[in-house]
C-alpha positions, 0 to 999 in steps of 0.5 A, spaced: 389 305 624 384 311 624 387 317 620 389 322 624 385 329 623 386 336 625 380 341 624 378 347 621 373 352 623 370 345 624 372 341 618 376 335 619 383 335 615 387 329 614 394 329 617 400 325 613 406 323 615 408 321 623 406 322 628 411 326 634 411 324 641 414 326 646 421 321 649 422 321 640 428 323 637 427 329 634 427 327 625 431 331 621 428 336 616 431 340 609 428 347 609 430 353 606 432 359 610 428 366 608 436 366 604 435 360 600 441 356 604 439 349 607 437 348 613 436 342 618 435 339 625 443 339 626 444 346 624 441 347 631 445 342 635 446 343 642 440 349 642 433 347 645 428 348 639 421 351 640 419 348 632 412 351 630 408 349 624 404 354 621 400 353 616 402 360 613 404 367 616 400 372 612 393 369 616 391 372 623 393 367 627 400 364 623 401 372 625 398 373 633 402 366 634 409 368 631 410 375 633 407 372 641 414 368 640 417 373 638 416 376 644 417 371 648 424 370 645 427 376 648 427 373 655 429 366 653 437 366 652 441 364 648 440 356 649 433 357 646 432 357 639 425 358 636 423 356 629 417 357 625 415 353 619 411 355 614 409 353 607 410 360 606 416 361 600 423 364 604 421 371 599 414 371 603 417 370 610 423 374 610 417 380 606 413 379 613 418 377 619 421 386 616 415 387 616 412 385 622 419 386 626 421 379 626 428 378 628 429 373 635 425 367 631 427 365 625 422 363 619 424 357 615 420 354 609 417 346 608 415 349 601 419 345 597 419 337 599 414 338 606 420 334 610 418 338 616 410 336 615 411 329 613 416 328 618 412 331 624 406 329 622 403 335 621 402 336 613 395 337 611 395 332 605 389 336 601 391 343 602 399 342 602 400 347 608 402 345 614 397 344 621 399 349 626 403 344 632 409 346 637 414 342 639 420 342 644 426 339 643 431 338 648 439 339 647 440 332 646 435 332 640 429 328 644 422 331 643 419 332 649 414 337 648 408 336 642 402 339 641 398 339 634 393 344 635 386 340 635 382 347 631 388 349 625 385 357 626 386 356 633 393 359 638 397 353 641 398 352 648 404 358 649 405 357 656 406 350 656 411 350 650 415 355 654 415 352 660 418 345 657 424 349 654 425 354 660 426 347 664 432 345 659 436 351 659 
């Protein structure tokens, strides 16, 4: 089986960990809140999940997409939950989520084991940062959207996204 690849500015990465589709159970991930408290899958239980990855909130395109969810958040309700998944630590997610006015997605941080990255397969194994990639999943927890973007310094397909989760809710 070949290694699966994502690029940046044209440069081939190797991705580690599984690889996501659609009609599979969402796997479960520790991450830390931007509070230091644990977080995973069930603590979100009985919500549609938009999870992103990005692969760090201080650069332009982590920044553009995250604050475009952010946006779009407002007009979802309460049964769509948006998670943005970083390396970033929770000091620096919380430090930019005030920052940039940040409050209907909620950041939370792979930096400690990366069971987000391996787990949905988007774990860039030379860097250890995470490929930019949108998962939606339902209230039962069965993925039914995934998009790992092919160009890392690219936007993901928002309104594609958008529309898995409107039509759950």
């Amino acid at each position: 089986m070949a290694a699966r690849t994502v690029n940046f500015k044209g440069h081939p990465l190797a991705l580690a960990g599984t690889e996501i589709k659609p009609g599979t159970k969402a796997p479960d991930f520790k991450l830390l809140t931007n509070d230091l408290a644990e977080a995973s899958l069930k603590d979100f239980a009985g919500k549609v999940l938009i999870l992103c990855s990005v692969p760090s909130l201080d650069t332009p395109t982590c920044d553009l997409e995250t604050r475009r969810f952010n946006q779009e958040a407002e007009a979802l309700g309460p049964d769509i939950q948006i998670l943005t998944v970083s390396m970033d630590l929770p000091f620096a997610q919380k430090r930019w989520c005030g920052a940039a006015g940040v409050t209907a997605v909620k950041t939370l941080s792979d930096h400690r084991e990366a069971s987000f990255g391996l787990n949905y397969g988007v774990l860039l194994e030379n860097l250890r940062l995470l490929a930019r990639a949108v998962f939606v999943v339902d209230k039962a927890g069965v993925v039914v959207h995934a998009q790992i973007v092919p160009e890392v310094s690219s936007e993901p397909d928002y309104a594609a996204a958008l529309q898995a989760a409107k039509a759950l809710a």
